[in-house]
N, C-alpha and C positions, 0 to 999 in steps of 0.2 A: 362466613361465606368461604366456598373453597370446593375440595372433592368432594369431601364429607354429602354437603347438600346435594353435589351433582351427581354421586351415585345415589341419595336418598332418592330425587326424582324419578332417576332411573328404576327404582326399587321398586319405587308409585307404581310406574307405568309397566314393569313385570304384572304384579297383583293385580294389575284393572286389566291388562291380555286375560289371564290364565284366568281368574272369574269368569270371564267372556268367553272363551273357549270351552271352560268347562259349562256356561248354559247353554252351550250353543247344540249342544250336545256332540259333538265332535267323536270320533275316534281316534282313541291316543295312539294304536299302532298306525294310523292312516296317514294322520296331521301331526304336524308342529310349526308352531310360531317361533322365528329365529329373530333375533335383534341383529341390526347389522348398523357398519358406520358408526355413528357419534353415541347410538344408543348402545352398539352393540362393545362399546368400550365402557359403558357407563358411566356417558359425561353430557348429561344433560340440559342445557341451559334452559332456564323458562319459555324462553322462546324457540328452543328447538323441537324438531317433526322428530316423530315415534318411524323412526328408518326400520321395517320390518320386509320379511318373507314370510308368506306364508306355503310351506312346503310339504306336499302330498304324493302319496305312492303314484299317483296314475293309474289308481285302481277304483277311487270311485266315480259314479254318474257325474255326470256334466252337469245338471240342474239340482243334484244333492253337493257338489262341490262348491256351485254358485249360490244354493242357501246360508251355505255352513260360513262363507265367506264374508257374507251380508251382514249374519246375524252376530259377529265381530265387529263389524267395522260400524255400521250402523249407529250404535251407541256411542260411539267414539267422537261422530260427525256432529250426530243430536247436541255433543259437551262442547263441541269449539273445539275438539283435540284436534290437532293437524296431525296427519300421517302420511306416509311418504311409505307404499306399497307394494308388492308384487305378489303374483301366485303363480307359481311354480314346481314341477315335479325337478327331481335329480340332475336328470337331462338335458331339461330344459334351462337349468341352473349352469349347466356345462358348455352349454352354447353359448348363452346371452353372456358369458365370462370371457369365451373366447374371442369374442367381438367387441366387445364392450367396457372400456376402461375402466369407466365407473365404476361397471359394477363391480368386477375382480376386486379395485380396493375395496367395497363396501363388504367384500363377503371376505376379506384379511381378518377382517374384526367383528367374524359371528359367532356367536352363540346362542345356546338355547334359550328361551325363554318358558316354552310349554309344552306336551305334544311328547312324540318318540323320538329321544334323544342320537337314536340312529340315523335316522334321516339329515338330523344337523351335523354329526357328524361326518358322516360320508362326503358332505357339501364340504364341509369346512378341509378334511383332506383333498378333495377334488381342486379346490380352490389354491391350495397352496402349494400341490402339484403342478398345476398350471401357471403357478407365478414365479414357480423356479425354474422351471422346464424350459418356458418360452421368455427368460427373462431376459435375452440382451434383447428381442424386440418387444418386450414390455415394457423395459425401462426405459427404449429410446422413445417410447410411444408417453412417459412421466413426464419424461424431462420437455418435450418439445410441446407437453402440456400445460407446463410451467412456465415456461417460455412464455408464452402466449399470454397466460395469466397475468403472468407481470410485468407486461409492453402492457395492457389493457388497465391494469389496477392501479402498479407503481410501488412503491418502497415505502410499505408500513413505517419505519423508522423516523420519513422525512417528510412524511404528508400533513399538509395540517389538518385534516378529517379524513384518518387511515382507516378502512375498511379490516377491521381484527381479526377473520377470517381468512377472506380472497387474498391480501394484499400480501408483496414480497416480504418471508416472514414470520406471515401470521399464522394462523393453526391449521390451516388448511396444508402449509409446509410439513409441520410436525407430522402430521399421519405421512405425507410423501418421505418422511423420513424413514419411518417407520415400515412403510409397506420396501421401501431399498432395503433394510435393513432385514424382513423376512423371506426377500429373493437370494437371500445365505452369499450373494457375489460379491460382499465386502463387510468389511466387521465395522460397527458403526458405533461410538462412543455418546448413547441415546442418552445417561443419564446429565451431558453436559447442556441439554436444552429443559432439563424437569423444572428447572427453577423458572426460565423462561415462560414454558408452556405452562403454569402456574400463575403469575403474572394475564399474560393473555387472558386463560380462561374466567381469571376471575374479572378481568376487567369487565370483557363480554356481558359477562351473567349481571353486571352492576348494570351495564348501561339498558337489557332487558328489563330489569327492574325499572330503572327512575324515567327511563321512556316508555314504560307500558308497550314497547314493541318490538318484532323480534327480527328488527334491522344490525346488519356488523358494522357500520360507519360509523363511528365517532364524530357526531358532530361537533361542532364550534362550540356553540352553546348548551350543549349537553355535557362537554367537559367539565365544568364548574361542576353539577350537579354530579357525576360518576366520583371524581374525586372523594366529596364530601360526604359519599355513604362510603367508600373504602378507606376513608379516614386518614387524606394525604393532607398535608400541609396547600396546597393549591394546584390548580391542572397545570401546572409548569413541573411539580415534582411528577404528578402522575402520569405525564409527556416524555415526561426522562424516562419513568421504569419504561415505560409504555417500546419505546425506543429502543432500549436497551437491550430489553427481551428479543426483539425483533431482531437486533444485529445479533444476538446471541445463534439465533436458529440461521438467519442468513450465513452466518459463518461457518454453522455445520453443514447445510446444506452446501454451498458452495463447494468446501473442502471433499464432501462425500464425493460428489459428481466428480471432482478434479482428480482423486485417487483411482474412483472407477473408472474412467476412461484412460488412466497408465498403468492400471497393474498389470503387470506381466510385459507390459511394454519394453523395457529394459532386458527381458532376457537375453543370456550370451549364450544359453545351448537350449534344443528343440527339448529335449527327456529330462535336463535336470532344472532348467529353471532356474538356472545361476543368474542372481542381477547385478549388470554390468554396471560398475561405478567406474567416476572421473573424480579424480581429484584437483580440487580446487586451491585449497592450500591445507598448512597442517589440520588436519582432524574436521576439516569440512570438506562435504563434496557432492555430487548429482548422482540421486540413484533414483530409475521409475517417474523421471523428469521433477524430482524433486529437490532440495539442498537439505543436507542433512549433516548432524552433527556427529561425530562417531561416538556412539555408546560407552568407549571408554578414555574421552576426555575430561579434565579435570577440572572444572569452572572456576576452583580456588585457585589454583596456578594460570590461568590464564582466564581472566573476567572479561576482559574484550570480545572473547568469541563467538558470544551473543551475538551482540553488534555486528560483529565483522560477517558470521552466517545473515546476518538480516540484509545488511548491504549486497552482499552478494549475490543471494537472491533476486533480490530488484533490483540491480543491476543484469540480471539473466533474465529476467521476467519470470522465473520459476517460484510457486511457492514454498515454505517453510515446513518440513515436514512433523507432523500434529505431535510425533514420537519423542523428534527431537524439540518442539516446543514445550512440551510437559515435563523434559527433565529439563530443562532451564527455568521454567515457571517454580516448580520442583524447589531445585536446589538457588533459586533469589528468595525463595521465601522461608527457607530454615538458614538464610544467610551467610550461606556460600555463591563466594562469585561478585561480590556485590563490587562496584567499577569504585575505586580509590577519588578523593576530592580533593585538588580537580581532577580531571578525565585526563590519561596521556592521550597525546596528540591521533594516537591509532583508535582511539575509541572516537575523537570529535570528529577525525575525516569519516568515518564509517556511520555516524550519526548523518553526515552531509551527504554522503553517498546514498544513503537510504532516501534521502527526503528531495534529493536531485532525480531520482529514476520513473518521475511522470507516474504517469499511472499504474505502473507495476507496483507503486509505491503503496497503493490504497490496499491492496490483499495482505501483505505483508504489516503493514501497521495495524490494519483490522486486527489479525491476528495475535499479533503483539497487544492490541488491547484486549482483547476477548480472552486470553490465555492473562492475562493481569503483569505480563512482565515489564510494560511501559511505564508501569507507578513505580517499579523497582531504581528505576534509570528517573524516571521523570515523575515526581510523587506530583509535581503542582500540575499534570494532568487530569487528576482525577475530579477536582473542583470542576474542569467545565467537560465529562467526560457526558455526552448523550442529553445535553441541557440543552431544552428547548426554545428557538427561537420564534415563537409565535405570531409572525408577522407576513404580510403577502412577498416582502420580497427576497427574505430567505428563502431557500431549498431546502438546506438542513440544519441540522444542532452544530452548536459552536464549535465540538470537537472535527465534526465531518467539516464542516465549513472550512475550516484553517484547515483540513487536510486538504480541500479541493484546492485551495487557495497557494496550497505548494505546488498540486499537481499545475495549475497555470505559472507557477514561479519558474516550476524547471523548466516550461519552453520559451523562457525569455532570458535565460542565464549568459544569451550569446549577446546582450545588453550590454551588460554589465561588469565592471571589472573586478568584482567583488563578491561573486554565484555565491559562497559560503554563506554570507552576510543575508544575500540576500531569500535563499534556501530558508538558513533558520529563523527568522526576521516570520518569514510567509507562514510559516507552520506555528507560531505565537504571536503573529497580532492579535489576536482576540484573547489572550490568556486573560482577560483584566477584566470581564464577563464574569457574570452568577451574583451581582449586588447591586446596589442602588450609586454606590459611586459612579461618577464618570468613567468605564473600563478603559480609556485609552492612558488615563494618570495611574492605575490603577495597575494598569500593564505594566508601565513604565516601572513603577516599582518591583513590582513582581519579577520581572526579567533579567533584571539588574544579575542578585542572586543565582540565579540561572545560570543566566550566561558565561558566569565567572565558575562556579563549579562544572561546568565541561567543558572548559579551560580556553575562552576565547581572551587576548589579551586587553587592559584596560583600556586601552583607544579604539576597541572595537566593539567592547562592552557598552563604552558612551554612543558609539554609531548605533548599535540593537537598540538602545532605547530612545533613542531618537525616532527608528524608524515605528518603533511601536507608541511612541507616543503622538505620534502627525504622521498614520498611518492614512488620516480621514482630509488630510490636512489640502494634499492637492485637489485633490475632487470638489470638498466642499468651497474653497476659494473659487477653484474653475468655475463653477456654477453658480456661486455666489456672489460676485465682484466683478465689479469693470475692468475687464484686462487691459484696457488704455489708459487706464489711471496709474500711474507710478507711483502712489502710493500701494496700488496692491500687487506689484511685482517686489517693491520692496520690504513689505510683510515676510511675501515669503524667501526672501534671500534673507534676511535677517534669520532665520531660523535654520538654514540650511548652509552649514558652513565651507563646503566644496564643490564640486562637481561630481564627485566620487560619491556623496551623497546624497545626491538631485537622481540622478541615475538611479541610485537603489533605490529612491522614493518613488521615482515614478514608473519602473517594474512596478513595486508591490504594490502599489492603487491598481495598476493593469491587472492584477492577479487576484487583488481583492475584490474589483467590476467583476472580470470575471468569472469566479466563482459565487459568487452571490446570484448572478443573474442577468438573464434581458433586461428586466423589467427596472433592474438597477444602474446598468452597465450598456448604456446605448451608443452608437455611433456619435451620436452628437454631443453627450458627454465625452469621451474618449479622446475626441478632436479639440474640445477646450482645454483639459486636461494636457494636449500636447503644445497647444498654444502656450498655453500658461509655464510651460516648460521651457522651450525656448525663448521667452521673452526671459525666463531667471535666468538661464547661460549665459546671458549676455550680462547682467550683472554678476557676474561671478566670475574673476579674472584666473583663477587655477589651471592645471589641466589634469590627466587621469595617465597620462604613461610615464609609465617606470622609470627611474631617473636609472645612469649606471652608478655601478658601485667605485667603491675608491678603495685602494689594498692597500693595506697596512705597511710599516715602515722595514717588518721581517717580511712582509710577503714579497716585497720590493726587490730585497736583496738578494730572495731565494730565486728571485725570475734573471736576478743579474749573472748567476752562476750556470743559466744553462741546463742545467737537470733536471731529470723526472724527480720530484718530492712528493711524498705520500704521507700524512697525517690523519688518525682516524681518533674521534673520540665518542665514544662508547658510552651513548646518554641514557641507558636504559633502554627505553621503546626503540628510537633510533641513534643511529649515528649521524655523526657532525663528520664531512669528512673535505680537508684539505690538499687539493691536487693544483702544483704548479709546474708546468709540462713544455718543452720547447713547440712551439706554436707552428701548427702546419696546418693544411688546409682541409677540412672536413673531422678537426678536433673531436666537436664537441658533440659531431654523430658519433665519434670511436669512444670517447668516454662514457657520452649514453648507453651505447651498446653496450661492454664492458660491467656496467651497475646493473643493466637489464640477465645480463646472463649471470650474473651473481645473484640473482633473484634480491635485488636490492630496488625498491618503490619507491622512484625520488619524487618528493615532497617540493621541492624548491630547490635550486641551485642560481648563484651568483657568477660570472663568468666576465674577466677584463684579459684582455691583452695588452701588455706591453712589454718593453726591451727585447724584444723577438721568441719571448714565453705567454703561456696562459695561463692565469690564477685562476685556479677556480675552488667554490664553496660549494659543498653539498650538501643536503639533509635528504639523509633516504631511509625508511621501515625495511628491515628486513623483513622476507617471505618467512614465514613459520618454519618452509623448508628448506633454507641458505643456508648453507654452511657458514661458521665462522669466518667472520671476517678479521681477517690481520692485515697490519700494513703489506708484511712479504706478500702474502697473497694478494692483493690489489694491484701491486708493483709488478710482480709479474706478470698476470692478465692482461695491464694495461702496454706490457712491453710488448709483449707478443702480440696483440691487437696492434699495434703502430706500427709493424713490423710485415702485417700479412692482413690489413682491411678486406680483402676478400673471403677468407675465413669464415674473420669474424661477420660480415653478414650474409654468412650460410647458415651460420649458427644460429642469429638472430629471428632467419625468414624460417627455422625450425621452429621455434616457440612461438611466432605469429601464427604461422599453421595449425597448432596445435589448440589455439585460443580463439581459430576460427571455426573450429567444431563447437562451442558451446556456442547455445541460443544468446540471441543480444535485443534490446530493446531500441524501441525511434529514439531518437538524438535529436537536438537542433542541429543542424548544418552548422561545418563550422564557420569560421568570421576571419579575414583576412585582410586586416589596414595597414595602407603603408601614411608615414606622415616624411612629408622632405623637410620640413623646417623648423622640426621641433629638437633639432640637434645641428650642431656647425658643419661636424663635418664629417657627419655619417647620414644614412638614410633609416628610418626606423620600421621595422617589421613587427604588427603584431598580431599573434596567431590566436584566437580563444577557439577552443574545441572542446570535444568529447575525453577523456582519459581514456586511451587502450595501451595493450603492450607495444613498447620499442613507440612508442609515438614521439618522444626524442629523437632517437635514433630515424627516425622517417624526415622528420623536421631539416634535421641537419645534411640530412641522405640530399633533400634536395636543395637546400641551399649549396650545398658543394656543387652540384651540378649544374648551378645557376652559373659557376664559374666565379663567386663574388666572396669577400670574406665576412666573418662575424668577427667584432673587433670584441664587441659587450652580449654579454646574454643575461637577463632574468630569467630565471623560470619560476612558476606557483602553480600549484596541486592543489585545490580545494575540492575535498571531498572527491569526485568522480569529473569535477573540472577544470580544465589546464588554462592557463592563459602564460605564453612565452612573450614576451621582448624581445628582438632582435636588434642591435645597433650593426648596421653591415655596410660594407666601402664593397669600390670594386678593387679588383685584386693589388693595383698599385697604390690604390688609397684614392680618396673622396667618394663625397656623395654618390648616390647613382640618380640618374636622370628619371625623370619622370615615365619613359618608356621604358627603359629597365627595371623600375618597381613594378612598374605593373605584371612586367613577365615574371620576373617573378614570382608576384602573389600569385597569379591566376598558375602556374606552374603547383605552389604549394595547396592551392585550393584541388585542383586537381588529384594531388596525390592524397589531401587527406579524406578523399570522399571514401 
């Protein structure tokens, strides 16, 4: 089974025309019979209509045209043929194109079958005259065709009885791909759906067969039966191809339409057509609203750029440009580029950055799997890549599933003190799927390995497999136990050793309801789920903010001396760097600032005041395009910054500017707690937010303005999300009172919107 047979059919149904035409007695300069549509490609399923024209000069009789036409079709009706007709002169061919969506595609894909080959000809010119001529309102007149079709059908890939035709997809796509692609207004890389469209048609043509009928739906119970003539190990394997294909074409199609509506967009002049780029960082950047990687990077010298292009992307909502994903698919697969084990730290924030950017996140991973570069980076993807979950209360296969299940992670990341954790957590509970084991033990194991090759440390390693092994853990308790029984509150405190951990736990149940479904994830679950939550915080005596740090017995003595000290040590991806500074007010915005204009990405910094200086630790990536960093140069930026704070944030609201030109995607709002008594004798500030530029420097901008001091600072970067600590007094020391946190929060809530 395959083309072979489906142009055979097609070959049938030429020989039974042209017999027919030739007893009909016809005139060969008069008439011809054209195939058009599915026949006129020569792809015939058992079940599909003989799609014809029948096309004449306009030169004979009305009742000698209406014989000739009979004495074809007639015997065709008598056999059970279905056919699907028209008769038509040139003309009239040229009208009903002009008006008529249909038909234009159906006549992309004519040819002759019998008759004077002139007459098909001229059509078949006419035909693609007119699809190039009028193609920006033909094409808007495809898509918003498409549109429609698949609000009405839905997503071949995730249906459990997908229509292999109509649906998002299915083959009905591929010609729409095809018929963009002979409107010459974009170059189309058609042979990356052949294997696809292969797949489809044959499934098709099986389920004609073993249904004797020449329906597209895939039913339930007809899967068993299509499998076992195409000779698949069971409808769960031939659900995956079945899937896979579909996201293959979806992902051409998608990409197509998203090129064709920016090309030329970007131009910087009317006559040359220069496209205007931005640069993002070294060797990536937005051209034609796309991210792109410059054609002459080097993937062996820097293997991260993958990643770091992907993150960026979905952190813009832009996609991945098809050019630049095929030399990186490219060059991972004759094994250059390949990311070192473990991952440095700029490859696993940029892994978090990707899987944090909500739904921008899902084109871009698409992508990443459809171009195969995500097995490069994550080979234990490919086990549950397009595997079917045959059940009413999934949506989709395992791999889509954990992907929605991030997309609901990132709008809860302002939960939790942990987004990383809990990011990568979402996008792998289910990796322990595709066998008969229990996949939640199965996970557990599995992830282990994982986590530690893209370099998460071991006590966070033990958190991931926690969270994937009693991912199912609060729900099915909620719903299944007396929550007034204290034996089943302390089930699950035995199992969950913090708070820090309870929190992640009950995000990713929120994220796995959610992406699963209504019909899994109801209000009423939801609410026991939270019950059940708060009755473990109560047995659970910990808390979740940041302790401050304690400086060492040299950093002690360096703060007793008075001076600016500068220490930087040079780890490879980043530096580690030691600043102990005489202590004034609005510090730790001027040192922000300061690393920000050095193009320096702090990751985490440490911050204590004492003896009338500030210690502080930094961990910060350099920008691909920062200049070296040396101690002299640090020392001096930071001197003249303490010297002249208004400067330096001129400088700073220069590069905010500049970072407010690129496009940005929805955020959660950010989160603003103060606690008065979780510390003697300071009041605690804690900020979780979004990551943008200078957002230290804004932090700090306005606690100086609060008039109040920071005595301790934590800071953490994960992936694309921040969460600061602040321990801050008022300017003569102590606590601040209850009205004065709050002005201040609501002050900083303000500024970071």
């Amino acid at each position: 089974m395959g083309t072979r047979e489906r142009r055979a059919r097609s070959n049938e149904g030429d020989l039974l025309l042209s017999s027919l035409f030739t007893e009909s007695g016809a005139k060969a300069h008069e008439v011809a019979i054209a195939a058009v549509g599915g026949f006129g490609r020569g792809e015939l399923s058992p079940g599909s209509d003989l799609d014809i024209v029948i096309l004449h000069s306009g030169s004979l009789p009305e009742k000698e045209l209406s014989d000739l036409v009979n004495k074809i079709l007639y015997p065709l009706w008598d056999k059970n043929i279905k056919i699907d007709h028209s008769v038509r002169t040139r003309s009239e061919v040229r009208e009903a194109a002009e008006t008529d969506l249909k038909v234009v595609l159906g006549l992309l894909d004519i040819r002759l079958v019998c008759g004077n080959p002139d007459l098909v000809a001229a059509v078949q010119v006419d035909a693609i005259d007119e699809w190039r001529k009028n193609s920006k309102r033909r094409l808007a007149e495809l898509e918003q065709s498409l549109t429609e079709r698949h609000q009405r059908v839905g997503e071949l890939a995730y249906l459990l009885e997908p229509d292999l035709k109509e649906a998002r997809g299915g083959l009905r796509d591929i010609t729409a791909i095809r018929a963009i692609s002979k409107s010459a207004s974009i170059s189309i890389p058609i042979e990356k759906v052949s294997f696809a469209e292969s797949i489809l048609a044959n499934v098709r043509e099986a389920l004609h067969i073993v249904s004797g009928r020449d329906k597209d739906k895939l039913l339930f119970q007809e899967q068993d039966k299509v499998a076992e003539y195409l000779e698949y190990a069971d409808a769960d394997a031939l659900m995956s191809d079945v899937a896979q294909a579909a996201r293959s074409v979806d992902y051409l199609l998608d990409s197509t339409w998203y090129r064709y509506a920016h090309k030329d967009k970007d131009g910087a002049g009317r006559f040359f057509k220069k496209v205007r780029s931005t640069t993002l960082s070294r060797d990536i950047s937005v051209a034609n609203k796309e991210v792109v990687i410059d054609p002459n990077s080097d993937f062996a010298l820097d293997p991260v750029i993958g990643l770091r292009a992907a993150a960026s992307a979905a952190q813009l909502g832009l996609p991945l440009s098809m050019d630049s994903l095929a030399r990186l698919a490219q060059s991972l697969s004759e094994g250059v580029g390949q990311l070192p084990t473990p991952w440095p730290r700029e490859a696993r924030e940029s892994l978090i950055s990707l899987i944090g950017a909500g739904n921008a996140m899902v084109q871009i991973f698409e992508a990443l799997d459809q171009e195969e570069i995500i097995f490069h980076w994550i080979p234990e993807w490919k086990s549950v890549r397009s595997l079917p979950q045959r059940n009413v209360l999934h949506r989709h296969t395992v791999d889509r599933h954990m992907v929605e299940t991030a997309v609901q992670a990132a709008a809860l990341t302002r939960q939790v003190h942990r987004p990383d954790l809990l990011l990568f957590s979402a996008l792998f509970h289910d990796i322990g799927k595709g066998t008969q084991e229990d996949h939640s033990e199965r996970g557990e194991r599995l992830i282990e390995p994982l986590a530690q090759r893209i370099g998460f440390s071991q006590p966070d390693v033990e958190t991931i497999k926690l969270l994937v092994k009693h991912h199912l853990l609060l729900s099915a308790t909620a719903t299944r136990r007396d929550l007034d029984d204290r034996a089943t509150i302390t089930s699950v405190a035995d199992v969950i050793p913090d708070l820090q951990t309870l929190e992640l736990l009950h995000a990713l149940s929120i994220a796995d309801g959610e992406a699963t479904g209504r019909a899994a994830w109801t209000e009423w679950k939801a609410s026991l789920v939270s019950e059940l939550v708060t009755k473990v915080e109560l047995a659970i005596t910990d808390n979740t903010v940041a302790q401050q740090p304690e400086p060492s017995d040299a950093q002690r003595a360096k703060a007793e001396a008075g001076e600016l000290s500068v220490a930087i040590d040079n780890r490879g991806s980043v530096y580690a760097i030691e600043i102990v500074v005489p202590d004034s007010t609005g510090l730790l915005s001027t040192v922000a600032g300061v690393l920000n204009l050095l193009r320096l990405d702090v990751r985490s910094a440490r911050t204590k005041s004492l003896s009338g200086a500030a210690v502080m630790e930094w961990i910060v990536i350099p920008d691909p395009n920062a200049p070296e960093l040396t101690n002299k140069v640090l020392h001096d930026e930071l001197s003249r910054a303490l010297s002249s704070k208004s400067s330096l944030k001129e400088r700073i609201q220069e590069r905010i500017d500049a970072y407010a030109q690129l496009p940005s995607i929805p955020v959660p709002e950010p989160v603003v707690d103060t606690f008065m008594d979780a510390a003697t004798d300071a009041t605690i500030i804690e900020v979780r937010s979004h990551d943008r530029p200078a957002l230290l420097f804004g932090i700090g901008d306005s606690i100086m303005r609060s008039n109040i001091d920071i005595r301790s600072a934590i800071v953490t970067t994960l992936g694309a999300e921040a969460i600061d600590t602040l321990y801050v007094t008022e300017i003569g020391g102590g606590p601040l009172t209850p009205e004065r946190a709050e002005e201040v929060a609501t002050r900083l809530r303000t500024a970071l919107k």
